[in-house]
PQR file of N, CA, C, O and H, with PARSE charges and radii, in Angstrom:
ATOM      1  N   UNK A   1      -0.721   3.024  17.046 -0.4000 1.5000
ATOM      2  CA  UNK A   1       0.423   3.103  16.152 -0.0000 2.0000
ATOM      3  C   UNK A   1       0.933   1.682  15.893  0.5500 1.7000
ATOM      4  O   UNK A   1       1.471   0.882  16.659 -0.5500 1.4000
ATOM      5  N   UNK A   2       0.579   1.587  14.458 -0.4000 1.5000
ATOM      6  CA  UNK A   2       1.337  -0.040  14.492 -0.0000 2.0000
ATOM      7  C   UNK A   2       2.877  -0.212  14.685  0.5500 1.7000
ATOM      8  O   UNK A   2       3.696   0.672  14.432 -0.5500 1.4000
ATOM      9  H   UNK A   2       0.142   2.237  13.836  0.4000 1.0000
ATOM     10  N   UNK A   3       3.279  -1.896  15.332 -0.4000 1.5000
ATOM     11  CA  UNK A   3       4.675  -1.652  15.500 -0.0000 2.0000
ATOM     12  C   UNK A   3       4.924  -3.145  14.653  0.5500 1.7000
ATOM     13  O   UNK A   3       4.061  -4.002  14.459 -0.5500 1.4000
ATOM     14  H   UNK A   3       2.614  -2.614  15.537  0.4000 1.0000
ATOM     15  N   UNK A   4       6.176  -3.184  14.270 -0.4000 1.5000
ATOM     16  CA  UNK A   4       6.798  -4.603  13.172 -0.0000 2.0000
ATOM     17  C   UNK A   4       7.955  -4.831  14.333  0.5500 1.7000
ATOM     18  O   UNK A   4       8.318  -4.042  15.206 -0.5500 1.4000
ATOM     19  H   UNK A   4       6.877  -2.488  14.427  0.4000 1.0000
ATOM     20  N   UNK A   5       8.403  -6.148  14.057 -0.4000 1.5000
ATOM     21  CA  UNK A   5       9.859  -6.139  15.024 -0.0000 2.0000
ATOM     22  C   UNK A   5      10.615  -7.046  13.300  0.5500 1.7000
ATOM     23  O   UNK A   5      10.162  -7.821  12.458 -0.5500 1.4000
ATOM     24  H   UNK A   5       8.107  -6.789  13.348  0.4000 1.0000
ATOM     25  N   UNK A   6      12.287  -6.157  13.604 -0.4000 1.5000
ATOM     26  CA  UNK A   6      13.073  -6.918  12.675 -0.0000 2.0000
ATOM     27  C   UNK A   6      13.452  -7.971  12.823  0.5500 1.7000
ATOM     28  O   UNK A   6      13.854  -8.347  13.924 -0.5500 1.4000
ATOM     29  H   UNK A   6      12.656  -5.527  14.288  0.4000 1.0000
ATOM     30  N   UNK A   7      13.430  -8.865  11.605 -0.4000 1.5000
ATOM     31  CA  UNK A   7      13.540 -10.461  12.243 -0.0000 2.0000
ATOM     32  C   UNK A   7      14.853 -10.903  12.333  0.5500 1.7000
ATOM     33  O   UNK A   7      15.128 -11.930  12.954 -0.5500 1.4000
ATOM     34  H   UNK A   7      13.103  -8.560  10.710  0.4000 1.0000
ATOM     35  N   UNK A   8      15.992  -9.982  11.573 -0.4000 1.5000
ATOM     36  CA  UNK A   8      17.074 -10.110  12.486 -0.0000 2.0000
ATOM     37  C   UNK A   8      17.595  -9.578  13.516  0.5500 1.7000
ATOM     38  O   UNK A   8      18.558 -10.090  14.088 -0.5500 1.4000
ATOM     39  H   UNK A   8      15.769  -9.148  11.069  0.4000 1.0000
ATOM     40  N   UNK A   9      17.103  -8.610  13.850 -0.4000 1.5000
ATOM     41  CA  UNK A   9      17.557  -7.958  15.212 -0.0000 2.0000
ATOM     42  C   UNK A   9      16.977  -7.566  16.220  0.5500 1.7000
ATOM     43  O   UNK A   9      17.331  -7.083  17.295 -0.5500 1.4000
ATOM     44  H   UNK A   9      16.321  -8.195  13.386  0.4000 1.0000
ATOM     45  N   UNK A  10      15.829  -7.890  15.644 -0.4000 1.5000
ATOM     46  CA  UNK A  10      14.567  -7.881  16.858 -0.0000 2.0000
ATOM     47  C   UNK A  10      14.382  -6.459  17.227  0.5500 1.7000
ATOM     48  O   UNK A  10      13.964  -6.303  18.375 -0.5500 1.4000
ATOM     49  H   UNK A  10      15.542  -8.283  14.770  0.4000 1.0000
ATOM     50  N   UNK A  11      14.620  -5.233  16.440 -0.4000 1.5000
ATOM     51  CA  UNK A  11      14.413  -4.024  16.750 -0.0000 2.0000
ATOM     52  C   UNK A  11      13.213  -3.689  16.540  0.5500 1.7000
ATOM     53  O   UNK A  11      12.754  -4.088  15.469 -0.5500 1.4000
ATOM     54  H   UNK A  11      14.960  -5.360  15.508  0.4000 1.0000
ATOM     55  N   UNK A  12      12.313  -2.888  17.413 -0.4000 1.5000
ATOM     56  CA  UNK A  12      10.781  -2.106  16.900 -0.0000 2.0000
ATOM     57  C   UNK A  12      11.019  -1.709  16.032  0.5500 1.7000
ATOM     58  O   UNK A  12      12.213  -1.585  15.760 -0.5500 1.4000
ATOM     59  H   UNK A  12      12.686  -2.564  18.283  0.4000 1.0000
ATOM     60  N   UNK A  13      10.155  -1.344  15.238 -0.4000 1.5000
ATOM     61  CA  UNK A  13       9.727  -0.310  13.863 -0.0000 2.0000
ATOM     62  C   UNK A  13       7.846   0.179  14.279  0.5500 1.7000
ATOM     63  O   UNK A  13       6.765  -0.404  14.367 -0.5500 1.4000
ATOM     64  H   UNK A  13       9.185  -1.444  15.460  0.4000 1.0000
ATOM     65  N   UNK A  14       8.321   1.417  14.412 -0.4000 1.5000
ATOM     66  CA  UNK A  14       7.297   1.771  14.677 -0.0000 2.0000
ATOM     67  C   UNK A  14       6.612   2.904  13.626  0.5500 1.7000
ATOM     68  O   UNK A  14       7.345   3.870  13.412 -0.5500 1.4000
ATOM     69  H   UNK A  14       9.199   1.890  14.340  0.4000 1.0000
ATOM     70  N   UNK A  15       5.380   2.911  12.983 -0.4000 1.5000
ATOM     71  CA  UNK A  15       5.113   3.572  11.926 -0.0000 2.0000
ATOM     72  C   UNK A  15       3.511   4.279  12.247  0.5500 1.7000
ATOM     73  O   UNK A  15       2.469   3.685  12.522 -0.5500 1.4000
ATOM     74  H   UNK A  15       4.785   2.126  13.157  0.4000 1.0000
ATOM     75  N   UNK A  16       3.782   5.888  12.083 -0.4000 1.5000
ATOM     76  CA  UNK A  16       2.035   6.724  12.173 -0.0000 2.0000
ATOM     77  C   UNK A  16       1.410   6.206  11.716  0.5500 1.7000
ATOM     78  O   UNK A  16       0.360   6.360  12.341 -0.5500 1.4000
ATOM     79  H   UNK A  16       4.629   6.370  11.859  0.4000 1.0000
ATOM     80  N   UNK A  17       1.098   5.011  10.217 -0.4000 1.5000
ATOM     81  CA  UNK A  17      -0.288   4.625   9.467 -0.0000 2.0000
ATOM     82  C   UNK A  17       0.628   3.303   8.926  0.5500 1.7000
ATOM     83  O   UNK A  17       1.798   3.385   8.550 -0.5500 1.4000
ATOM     84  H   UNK A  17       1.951   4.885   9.709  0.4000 1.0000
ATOM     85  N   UNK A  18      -0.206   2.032   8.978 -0.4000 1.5000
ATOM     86  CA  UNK A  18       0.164   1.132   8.484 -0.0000 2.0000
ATOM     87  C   UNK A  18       0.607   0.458   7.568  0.5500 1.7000
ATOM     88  O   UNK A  18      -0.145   0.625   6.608 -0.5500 1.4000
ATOM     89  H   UNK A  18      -1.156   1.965   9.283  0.4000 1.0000
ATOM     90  N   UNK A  19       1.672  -0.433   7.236 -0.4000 1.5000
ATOM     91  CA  UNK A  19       2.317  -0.882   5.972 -0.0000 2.0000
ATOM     92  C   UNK A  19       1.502  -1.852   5.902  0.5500 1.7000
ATOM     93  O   UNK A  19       1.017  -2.629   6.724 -0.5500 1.4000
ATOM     94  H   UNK A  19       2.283  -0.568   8.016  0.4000 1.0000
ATOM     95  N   UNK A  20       1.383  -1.636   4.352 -0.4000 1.5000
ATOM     96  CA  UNK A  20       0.774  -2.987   4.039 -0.0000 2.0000
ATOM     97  C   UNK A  20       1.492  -4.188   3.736  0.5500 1.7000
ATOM     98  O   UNK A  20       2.614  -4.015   3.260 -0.5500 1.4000
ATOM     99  H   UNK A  20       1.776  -1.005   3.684  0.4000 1.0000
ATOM    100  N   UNK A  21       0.972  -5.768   3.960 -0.4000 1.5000
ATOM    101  CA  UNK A  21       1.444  -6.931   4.014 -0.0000 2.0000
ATOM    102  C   UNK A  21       2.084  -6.702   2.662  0.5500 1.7000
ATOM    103  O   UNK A  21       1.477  -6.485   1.613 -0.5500 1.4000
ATOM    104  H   UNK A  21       0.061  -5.909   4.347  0.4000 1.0000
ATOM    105  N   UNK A  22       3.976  -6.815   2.905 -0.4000 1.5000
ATOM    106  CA  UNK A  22       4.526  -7.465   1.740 -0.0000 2.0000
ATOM    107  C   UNK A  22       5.480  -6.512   1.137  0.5500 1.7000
ATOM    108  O   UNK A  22       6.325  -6.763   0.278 -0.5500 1.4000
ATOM    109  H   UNK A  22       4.469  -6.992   3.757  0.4000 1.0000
ATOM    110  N   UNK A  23       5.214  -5.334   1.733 -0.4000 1.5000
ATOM    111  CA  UNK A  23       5.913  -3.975   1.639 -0.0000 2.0000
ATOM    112  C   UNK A  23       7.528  -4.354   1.695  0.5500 1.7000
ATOM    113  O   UNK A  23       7.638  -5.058   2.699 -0.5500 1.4000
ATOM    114  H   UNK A  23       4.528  -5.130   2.431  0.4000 1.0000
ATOM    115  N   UNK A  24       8.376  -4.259   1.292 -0.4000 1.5000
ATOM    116  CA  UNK A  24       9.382  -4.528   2.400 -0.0000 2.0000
ATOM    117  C   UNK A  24      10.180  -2.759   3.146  0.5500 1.7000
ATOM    118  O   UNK A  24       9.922  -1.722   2.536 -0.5500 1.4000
ATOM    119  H   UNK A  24       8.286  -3.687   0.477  0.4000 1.0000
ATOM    120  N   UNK A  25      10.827  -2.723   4.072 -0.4000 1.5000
ATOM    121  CA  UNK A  25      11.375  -1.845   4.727 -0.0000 2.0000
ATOM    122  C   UNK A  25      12.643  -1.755   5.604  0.5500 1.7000
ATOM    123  O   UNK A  25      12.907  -2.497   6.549 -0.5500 1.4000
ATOM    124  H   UNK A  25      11.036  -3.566   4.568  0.4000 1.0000
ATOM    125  N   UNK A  26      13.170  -1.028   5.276 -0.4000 1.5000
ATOM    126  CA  UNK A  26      14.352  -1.515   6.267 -0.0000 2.0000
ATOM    127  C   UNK A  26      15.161  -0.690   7.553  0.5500 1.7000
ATOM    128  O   UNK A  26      15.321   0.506   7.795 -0.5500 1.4000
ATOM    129  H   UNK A  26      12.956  -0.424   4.508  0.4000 1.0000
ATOM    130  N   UNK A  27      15.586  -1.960   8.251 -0.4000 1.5000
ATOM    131  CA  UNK A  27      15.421  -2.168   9.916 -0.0000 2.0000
ATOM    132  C   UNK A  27      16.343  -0.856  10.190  0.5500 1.7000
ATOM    133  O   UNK A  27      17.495  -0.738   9.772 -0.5500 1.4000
ATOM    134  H   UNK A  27      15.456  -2.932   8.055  0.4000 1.0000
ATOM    135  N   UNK A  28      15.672   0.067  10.929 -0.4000 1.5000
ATOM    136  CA  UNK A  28      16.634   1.505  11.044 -0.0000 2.0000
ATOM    137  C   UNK A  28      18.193   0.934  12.132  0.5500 1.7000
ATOM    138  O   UNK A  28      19.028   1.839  12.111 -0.5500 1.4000
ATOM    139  H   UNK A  28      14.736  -0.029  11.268  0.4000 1.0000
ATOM    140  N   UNK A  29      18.623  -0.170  12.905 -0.4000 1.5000
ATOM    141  CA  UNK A  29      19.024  -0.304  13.415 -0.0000 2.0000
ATOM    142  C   UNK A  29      19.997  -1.253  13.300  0.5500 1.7000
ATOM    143  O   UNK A  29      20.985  -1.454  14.007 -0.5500 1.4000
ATOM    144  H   UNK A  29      17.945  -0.904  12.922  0.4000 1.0000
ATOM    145  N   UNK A  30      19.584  -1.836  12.281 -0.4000 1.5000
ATOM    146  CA  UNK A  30      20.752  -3.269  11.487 -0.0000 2.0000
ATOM    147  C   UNK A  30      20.718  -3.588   9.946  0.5500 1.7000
ATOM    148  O   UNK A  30      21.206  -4.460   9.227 -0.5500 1.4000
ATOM    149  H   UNK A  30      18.782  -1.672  11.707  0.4000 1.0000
ATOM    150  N   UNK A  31      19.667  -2.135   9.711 -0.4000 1.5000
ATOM    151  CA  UNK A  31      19.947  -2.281   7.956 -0.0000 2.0000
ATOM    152  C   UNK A  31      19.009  -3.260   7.376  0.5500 1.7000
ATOM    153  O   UNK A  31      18.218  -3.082   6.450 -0.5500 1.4000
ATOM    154  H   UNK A  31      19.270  -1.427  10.294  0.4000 1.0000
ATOM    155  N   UNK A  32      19.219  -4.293   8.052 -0.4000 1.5000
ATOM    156  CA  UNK A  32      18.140  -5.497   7.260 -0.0000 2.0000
ATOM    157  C   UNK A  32      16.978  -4.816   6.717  0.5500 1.7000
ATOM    158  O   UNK A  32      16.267  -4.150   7.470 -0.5500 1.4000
ATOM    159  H   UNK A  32      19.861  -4.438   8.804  0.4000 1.0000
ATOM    160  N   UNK A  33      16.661  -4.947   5.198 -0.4000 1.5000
ATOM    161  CA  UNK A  33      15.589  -5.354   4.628 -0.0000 2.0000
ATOM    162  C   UNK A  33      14.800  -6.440   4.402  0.5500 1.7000
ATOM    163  O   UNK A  33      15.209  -7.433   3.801 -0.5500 1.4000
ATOM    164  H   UNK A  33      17.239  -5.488   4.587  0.4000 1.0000
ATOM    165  N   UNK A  34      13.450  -6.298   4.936 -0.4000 1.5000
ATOM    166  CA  UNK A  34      12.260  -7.447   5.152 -0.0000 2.0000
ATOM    167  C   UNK A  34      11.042  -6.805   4.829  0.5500 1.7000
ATOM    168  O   UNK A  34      10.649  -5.640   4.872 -0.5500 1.4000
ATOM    169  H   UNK A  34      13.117  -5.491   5.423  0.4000 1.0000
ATOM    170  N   UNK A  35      10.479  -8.063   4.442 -0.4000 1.5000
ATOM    171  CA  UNK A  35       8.721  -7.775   4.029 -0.0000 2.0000
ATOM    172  C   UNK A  35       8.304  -7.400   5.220  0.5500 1.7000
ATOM    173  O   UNK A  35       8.792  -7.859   6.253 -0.5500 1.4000
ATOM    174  H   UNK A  35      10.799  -9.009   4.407  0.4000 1.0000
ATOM    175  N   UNK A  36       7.387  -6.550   5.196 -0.4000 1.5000
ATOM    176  CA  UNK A  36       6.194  -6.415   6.537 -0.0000 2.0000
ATOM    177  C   UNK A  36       5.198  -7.938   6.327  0.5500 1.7000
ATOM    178  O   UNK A  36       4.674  -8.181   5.240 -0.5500 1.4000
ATOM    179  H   UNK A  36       6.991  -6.177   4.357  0.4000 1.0000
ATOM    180  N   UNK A  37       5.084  -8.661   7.259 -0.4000 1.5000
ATOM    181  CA  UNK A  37       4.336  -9.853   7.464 -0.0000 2.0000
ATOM    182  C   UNK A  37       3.170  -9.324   7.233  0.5500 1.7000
ATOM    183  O   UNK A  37       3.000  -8.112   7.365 -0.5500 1.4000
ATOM    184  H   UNK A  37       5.510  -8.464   8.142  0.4000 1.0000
ATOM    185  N   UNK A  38       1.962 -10.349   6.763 -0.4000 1.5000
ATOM    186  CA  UNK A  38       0.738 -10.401   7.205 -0.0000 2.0000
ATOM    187  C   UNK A  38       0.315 -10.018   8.471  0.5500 1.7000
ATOM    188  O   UNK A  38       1.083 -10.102   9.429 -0.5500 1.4000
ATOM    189  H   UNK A  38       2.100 -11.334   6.656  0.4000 1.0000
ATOM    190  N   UNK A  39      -1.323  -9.424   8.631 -0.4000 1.5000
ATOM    191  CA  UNK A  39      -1.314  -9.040   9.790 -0.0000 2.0000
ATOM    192  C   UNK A  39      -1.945  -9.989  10.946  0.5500 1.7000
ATOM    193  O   UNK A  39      -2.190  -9.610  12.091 -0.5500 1.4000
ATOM    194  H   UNK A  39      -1.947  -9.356   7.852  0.4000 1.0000
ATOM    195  N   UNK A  40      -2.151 -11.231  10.458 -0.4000 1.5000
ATOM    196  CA  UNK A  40      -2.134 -12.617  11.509 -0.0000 2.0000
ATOM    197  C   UNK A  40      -1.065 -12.801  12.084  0.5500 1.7000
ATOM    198  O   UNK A  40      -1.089 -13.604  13.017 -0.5500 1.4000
ATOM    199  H   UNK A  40      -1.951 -11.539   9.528  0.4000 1.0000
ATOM    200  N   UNK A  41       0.496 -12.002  11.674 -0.4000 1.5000
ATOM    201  CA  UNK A  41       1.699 -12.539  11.913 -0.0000 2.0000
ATOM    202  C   UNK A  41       2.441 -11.356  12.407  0.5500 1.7000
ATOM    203  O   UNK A  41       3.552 -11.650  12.848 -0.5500 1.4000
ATOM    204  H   UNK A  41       0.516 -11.350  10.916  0.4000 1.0000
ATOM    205  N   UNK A  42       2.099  -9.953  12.459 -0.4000 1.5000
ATOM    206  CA  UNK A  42       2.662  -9.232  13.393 -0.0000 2.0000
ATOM    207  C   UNK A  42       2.879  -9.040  14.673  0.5500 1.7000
ATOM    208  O   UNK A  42       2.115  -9.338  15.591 -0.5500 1.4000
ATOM    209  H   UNK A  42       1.196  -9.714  12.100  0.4000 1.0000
ATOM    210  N   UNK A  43       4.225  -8.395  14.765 -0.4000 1.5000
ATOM    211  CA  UNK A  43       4.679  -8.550  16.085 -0.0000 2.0000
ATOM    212  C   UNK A  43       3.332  -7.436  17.226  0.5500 1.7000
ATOM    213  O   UNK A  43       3.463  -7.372  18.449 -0.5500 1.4000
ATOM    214  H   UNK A  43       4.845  -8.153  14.019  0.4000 1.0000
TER
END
């Protein structure tokens, strides 16, 4: 199960099938909306 961390709050995001690089989504826990990184650059 892939996981993202929010880059302001550092919360998991954890998702059944993968986002693709660039998606953006937002952080169930501080609201922030962010791109999903490349996958050289996931958490």
């Amino acid at each position: 199960m892939p996981s993202y961390s929010c880059p302001e709050c550092g919360a998991a995001i954890k998702s059944a099938n993968p986002i693709p690089a660039g998606k953006k989504v937002k952080c169930p826990k501080c609201a922030t909306v962010f791109p999903i990184p490349a996958k050289d650059q996931a958490a």
